[in-house]
N, C-alpha and C positions, 0 to 999 in steps of 0.2 A: 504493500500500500504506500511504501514512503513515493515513487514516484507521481502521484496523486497530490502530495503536500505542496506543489509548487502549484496549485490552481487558485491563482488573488488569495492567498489564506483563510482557504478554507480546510475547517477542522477536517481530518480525515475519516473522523468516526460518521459524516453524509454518507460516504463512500461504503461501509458496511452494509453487506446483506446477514440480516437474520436468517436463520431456517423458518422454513414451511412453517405457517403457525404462529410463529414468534411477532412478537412487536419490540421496536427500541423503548425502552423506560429510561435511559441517561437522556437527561436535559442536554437539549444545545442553547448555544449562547445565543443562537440566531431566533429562537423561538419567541413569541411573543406572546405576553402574561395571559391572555386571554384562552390557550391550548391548553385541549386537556393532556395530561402526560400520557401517552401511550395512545392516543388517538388513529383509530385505522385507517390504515392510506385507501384512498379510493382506487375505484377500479378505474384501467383505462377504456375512453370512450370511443364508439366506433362510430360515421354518419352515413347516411344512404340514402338514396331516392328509390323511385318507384323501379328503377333497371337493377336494382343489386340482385346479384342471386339470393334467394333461400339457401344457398348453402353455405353463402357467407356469414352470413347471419347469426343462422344456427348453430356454425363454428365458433362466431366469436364470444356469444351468449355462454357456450357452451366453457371458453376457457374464461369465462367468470368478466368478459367485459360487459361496459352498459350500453343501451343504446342512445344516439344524440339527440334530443327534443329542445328543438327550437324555442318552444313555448316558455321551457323556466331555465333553460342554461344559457349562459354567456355564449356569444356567434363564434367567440374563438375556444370552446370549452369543447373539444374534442383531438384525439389524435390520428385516425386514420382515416378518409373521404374513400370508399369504394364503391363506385357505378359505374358500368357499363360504357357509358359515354363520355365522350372524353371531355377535359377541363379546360375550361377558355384561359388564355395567358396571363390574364391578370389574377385568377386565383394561383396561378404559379408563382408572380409576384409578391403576392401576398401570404403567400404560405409561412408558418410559424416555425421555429427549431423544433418543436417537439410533435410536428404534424406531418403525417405522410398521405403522398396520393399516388392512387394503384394508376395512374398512366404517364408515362415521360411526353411531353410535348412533340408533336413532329410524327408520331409515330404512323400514322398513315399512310407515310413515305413507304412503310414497309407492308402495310396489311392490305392497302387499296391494291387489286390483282395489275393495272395499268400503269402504277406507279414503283410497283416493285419489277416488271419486265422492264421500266425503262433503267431502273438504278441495278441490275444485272446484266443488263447489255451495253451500258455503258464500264462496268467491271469487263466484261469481257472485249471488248476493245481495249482497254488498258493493261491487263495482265494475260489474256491468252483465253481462245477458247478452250482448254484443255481442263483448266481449273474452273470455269464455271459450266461445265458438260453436265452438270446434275438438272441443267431444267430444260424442257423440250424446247424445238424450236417456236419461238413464240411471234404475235404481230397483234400491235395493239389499233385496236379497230376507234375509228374511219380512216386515223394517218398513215396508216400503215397498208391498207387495202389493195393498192397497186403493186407496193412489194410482195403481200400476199398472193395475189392473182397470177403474175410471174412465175412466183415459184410453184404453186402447184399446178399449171400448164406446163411447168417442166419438169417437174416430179411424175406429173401424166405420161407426158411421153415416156419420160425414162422408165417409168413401171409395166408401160404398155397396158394387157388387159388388167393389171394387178391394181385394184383398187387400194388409194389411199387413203387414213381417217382421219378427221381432224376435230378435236371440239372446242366450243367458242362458250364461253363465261359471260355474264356481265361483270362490266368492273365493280360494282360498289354492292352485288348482293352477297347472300351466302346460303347455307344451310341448301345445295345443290339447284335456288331457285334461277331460271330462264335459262339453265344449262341444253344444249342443243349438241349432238352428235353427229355428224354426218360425212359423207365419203363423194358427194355429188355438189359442185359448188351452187350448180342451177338449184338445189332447193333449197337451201336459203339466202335469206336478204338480212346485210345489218344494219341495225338500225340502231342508234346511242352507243356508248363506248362499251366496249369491248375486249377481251384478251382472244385471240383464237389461236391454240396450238397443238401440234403434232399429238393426236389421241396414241398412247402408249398401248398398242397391241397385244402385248407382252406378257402381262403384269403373271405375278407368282399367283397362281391359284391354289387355295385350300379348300379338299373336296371339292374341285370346279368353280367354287366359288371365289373372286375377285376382291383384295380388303387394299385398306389402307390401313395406315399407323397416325393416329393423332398422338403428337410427342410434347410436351409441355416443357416450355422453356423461360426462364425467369431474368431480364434482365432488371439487375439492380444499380447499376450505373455507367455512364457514358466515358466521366471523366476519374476515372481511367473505366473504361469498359470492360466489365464487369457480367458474364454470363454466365449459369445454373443451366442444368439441364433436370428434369425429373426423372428417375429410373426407371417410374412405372408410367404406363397410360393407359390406351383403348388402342385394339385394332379393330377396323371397322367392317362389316360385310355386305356384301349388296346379298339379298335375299333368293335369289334366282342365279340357274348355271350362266356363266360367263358365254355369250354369242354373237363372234362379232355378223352374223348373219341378220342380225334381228335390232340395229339399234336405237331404233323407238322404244325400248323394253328399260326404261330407267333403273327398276331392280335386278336388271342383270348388268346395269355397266355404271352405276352410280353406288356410292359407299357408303351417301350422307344415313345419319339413324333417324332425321327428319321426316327421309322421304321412306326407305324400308321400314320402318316399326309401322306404315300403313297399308303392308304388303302384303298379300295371303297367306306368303308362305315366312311370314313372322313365326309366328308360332308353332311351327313345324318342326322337327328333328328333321337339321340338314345334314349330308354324308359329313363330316368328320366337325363341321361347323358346329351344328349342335340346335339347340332351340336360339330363339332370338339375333342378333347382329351384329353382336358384341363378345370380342374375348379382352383380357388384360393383355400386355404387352410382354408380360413377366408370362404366362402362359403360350405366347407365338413363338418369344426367345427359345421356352423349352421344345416345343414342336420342331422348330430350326434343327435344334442339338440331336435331337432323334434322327434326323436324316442327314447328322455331321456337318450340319454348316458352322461354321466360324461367326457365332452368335457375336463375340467381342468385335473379332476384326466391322461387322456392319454397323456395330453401335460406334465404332471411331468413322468410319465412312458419314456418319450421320452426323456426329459430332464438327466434322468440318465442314458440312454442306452447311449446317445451323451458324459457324463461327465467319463464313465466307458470305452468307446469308444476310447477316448482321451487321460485318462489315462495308454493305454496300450503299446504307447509309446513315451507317453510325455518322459522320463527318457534319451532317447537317443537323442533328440534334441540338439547342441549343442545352447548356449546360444548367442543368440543376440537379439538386442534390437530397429531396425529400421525394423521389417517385420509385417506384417501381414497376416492373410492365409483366404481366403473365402473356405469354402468347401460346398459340396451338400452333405448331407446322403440323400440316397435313404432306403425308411422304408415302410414295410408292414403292415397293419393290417388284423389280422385275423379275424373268424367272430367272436372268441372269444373275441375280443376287443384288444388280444394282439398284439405289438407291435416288428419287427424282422424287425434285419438290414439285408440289404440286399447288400450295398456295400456304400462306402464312395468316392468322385469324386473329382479329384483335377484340377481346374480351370472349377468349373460347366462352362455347356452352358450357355452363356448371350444372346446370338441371339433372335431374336424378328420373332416369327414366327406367331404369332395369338396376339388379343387382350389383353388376359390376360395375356402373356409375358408381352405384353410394360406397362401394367397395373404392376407386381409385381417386372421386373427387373431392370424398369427405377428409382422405388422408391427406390430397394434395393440397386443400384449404390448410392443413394445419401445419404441414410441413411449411408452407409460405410465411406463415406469420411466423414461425421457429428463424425462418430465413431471415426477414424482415427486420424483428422486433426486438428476438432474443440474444444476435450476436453480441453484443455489444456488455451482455452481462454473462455472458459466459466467464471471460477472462476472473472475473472478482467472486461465481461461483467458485474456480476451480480453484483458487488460491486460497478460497477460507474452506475447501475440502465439502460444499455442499449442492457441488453440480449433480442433479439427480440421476436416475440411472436411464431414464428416457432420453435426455441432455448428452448422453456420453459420450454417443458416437460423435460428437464433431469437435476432431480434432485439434484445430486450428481457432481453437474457444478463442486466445489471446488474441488473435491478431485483426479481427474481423473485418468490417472496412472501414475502419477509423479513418487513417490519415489515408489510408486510398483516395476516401473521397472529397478529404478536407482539404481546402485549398490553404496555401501558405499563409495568408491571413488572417485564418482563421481565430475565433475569440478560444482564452483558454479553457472555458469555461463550459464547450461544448463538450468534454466529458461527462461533467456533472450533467448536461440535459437527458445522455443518453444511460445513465446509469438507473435512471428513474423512468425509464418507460420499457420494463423489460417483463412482466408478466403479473399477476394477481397477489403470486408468491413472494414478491417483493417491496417490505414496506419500508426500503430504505431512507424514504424523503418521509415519511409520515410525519416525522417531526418538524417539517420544513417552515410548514405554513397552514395557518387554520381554516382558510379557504376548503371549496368542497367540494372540488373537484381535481383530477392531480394535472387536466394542463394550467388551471387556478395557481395551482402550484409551482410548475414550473415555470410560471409568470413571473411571480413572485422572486422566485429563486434567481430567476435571468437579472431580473430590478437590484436584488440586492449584491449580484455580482459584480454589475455596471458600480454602484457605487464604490466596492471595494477597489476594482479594478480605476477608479476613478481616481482613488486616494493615494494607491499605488504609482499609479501616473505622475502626482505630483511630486512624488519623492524621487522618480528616475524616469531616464525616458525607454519607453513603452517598446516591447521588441514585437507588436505586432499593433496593427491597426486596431482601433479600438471597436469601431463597427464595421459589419459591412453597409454597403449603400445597399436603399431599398430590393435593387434591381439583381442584389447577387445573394445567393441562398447560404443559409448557414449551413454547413453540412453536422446533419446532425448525429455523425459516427463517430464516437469516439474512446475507442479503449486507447492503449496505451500497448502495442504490441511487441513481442519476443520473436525472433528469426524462426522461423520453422520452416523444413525442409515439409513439402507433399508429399503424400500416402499415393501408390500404384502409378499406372500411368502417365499419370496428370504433369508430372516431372517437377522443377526444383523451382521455387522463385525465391528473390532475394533472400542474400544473407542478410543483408542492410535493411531496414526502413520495414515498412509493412506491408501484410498481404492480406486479401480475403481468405474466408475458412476453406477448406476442401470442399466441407459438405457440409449441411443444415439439414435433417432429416434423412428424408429420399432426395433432398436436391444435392448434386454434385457440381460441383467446378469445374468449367471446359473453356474456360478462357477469364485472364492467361492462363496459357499454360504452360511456362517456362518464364525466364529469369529474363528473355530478351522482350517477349512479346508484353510481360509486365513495365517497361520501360519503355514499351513503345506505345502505349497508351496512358501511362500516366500521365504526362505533360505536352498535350496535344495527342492526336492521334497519327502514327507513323503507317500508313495503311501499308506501305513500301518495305517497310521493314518486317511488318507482321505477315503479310503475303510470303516475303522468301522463309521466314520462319517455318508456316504452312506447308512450302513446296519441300521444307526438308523433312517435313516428316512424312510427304507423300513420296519421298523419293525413297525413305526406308520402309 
């Protein structure tokens, strides 16, 4: 604890976590005459509109948070904002040290189907079609229309009688709605914006039937970028044998569980598929292994299609430091074993519509807030010996993303914000302030830092800025991290300075993933350096 005593002088006994149960009973000097002594920290608050899932909800009710009502709490008296839709710039502006919001700014860049073909085809003029060969050939409709036309009157000929498929998306729907299949240009017409690309023939069929993989991926920040991958997810089934003879037949060439859970043959016991649409990820893996595939080697194949994916336009993001983003890649394999994105989804479906929903998204809501919420008091669990035994596995407790995400000027004092927002179990700040609610709290706490750090000021000069301006975010991570070397593949990063954890739950770390690509993201983003990084490990 002693490197905690240089924050503006504050006592270090803030900084204590009790065990489970426990309350602090030593006075602090900061407490004012009107607390009661031992008074119980409140729980942290969650906010939502009408697009939250139910399953967020219930998750966070469930790990003992409250919910935000406008009616009788303060407009800044909550910590985490999740909805569906994304947040206008000025609530990014506005955002509190001790508030977080589940979407990074920008991010449509990546999930709009028209906007993510052009920020990969522009990757691939820059570094090589070889590296970005994971997505078919694509042409974003009405601009692209003539080059479409060209080429499949020369793909005609070149094929001769051999009919070729193509299917064409809308850009901005989802859940497989105006999706169109076809192998004859004369029957359809496009009209509004569009992706239309090389329909994958191919795809790996299980019992005949055609899936995809919905793969969840957590990006926690830009500056330095900062990607999670989830272990588990959903493979998806189209309900009907794969034909490409027939493809008006949505439930034989479509995956969405929107459109199959309304399919006859739902509820059917299908050859090897089973009842319903849906297996775990963690159950396709073992299928793989039964028939000797190289379950590891697909998941790093995948790992870099997501990391190459991300980078194509991580560079326009603008930089803040309280969001975080869940995405769904949807990914196909073929029967060659390769692996093609197929589209990237912004506020995957969390709804619970069959078993192995509530089985994979009830755990992935809680490994996220683990991800999210908890780093940051790992480190001060595991030093007073009371990280619990669900808490264990993540190794890299110490290091979280403190100064990853903190910028150089940051106030010292963003430790102490993050020590107090780490779960129900935790009433380290209870004593802090008799307010009654804990961002009440850490309001307070920020107030009375400013003064210390005020006073401080006057007796020397200050070795960091005292505020940031409106417009730049405090980042609100902050332990105090120890060198640690990463567990399996992931490789080493710095001996120096700090790193994010390996893993938080089921989420795992897949970038960086090494000592160089860490350094090529922390202080701007080195897309050039992280690329050859990339190609050396596809060259081993």
């Amino acid at each position: 604890m002693d490197d905690l005593q240089s924050l503006g002088g504050v006592p270090a006994e803030i900084f204590r976590l009790p065990l489970e149960g426990q309350t602090i009973q030593k006075r602090d000097p900061a407490r004012t005459e009107d607390e009661a002594p031992g008074a119980a920290l409140k729980p942290l608050v969650f906010r939502v509109d009408e697009s939250t899932p139910e399953v967020v909800q219930s998750v966070l009710l469930e790990r003992g948070w409250d919910k935000f009502d406008e009616q009788c709490q303060d407009v800044e008296d909550w910590n985490l904002y999740w909805r569906s839709s994304s947040f206008r710039m000025a609530e990014y502006v506005n955002i509190k040290p001790w508030q977080r919001l589940n979407h990074h700014p920008g991010m449509t860049n990546l999930t709009r189907k028209d906007r993510l073909a052009k920020h990969l085809a522009r990757m691939r003029r820059l570094y090589g079609e070889s590296l970005y060969e994971f997505t078919p050939l694509t042409f974003v409709m009405p601009n692209d229309y003539t080059k479409f036309v060209a080429n499949y009157f020369k793909e005609k000929q070149d094929l001769g009688a051999k009919p070729s498929y193509w299917i064409c998306k809308p850009a901005e729907l989802s859940r497989g709605r105006g999706i169109v299949i076809f192998s004859d240009i004369r029957d359809f017409m496009f009209k509004g914006t569009y992706v239309v690309q090389r329909y994958i023939c191919n795809p790996l069929l299980v019992g005949r039937y055609k899936c995809d993989l919905r793969m969840y991926v957590c990006v926690t920040g830009f500056k330095p970028l900062t990607i999670y991958m989830y272990q588990e997810g959903l493979v998806r089934f189209a309900t009907e044998k794969f034909d490409l003879s027939n493809l008006e037949d949505y439930y034989s060439h479509l995956t969405n569980s929107s459109i199959n859970k309304l399919g006859v043959s739902y509820q059917k016991i299908k050859e090897v598929v089973g009842q319903g649409c849906k297996w775990t990820l963690s159950r396709f893996f073992s299928y793989l292994r039964n028939w000797d595939v190289d379950d590891l080697l697909l998941r790093q194949k995948i790992n870099r299609m997501v990391i190459l994916t991300v980078l194509a336009m991580a560079p326009s993001v603008p930089a803040t430091y309280n969001c975080f983003e869940l995405l769904g890649f949807d990914i196909l394999i073929d029967d060659n074993l390769k692996p093609w994105l197929l589209e990237v989804n912004y506020s995957p479906a969390l709804t619970l519509d069959c078993s192995t929903d509530v089985s994979v998204k009830r755990s992935l809501v809680h490994d996220l807030i683990e991800l999210v919420y908890l780093n940051g008091l790992r480190s001060e669990e595991k030093k007073c010996g009371r990280i619990s035994p669900r808490n264990s596995v993540v190794s890299l407790a110490g290091s979280s993303q403190s100064e990853l995400c903190a910028t150089p000027d940051s106030p010292s004092y963003a430790s102490l914000i993050q020590l107090t927002m780490g779960s129900k179990s935790n009433p380290a700040a209870q004593h802090l302030c008799p307010k009654h609610t804990r961002t009440s709290q850490l309001r307070e706490m920020l107030n009375r830092q400013d003064r210390l750090l005020t006073r401080e000021a006057a007796k020397s000069k200050p070795r960091h800025k005292p505020r940031h301006s409106p417009r730049k975010m405090l980042s609100p991570y902050a332990s105090q991290p120890q060198p640690h070397k990463m567990k399996g593949p992931t490789g080493v990063l710095p001996e120096a300075g700090s790193a994010p954890n390996d893993h938080a739950g089921n989420f795992v770390l897949i970038f960086p993933f090494n000592k160089a690509t860490f350094g090529a993201s922390r202080n701007g983003l080195n897309v050039k350096r992280i690329i050859q990084e990339l190609q050396k490990l596809m060259n081993k």
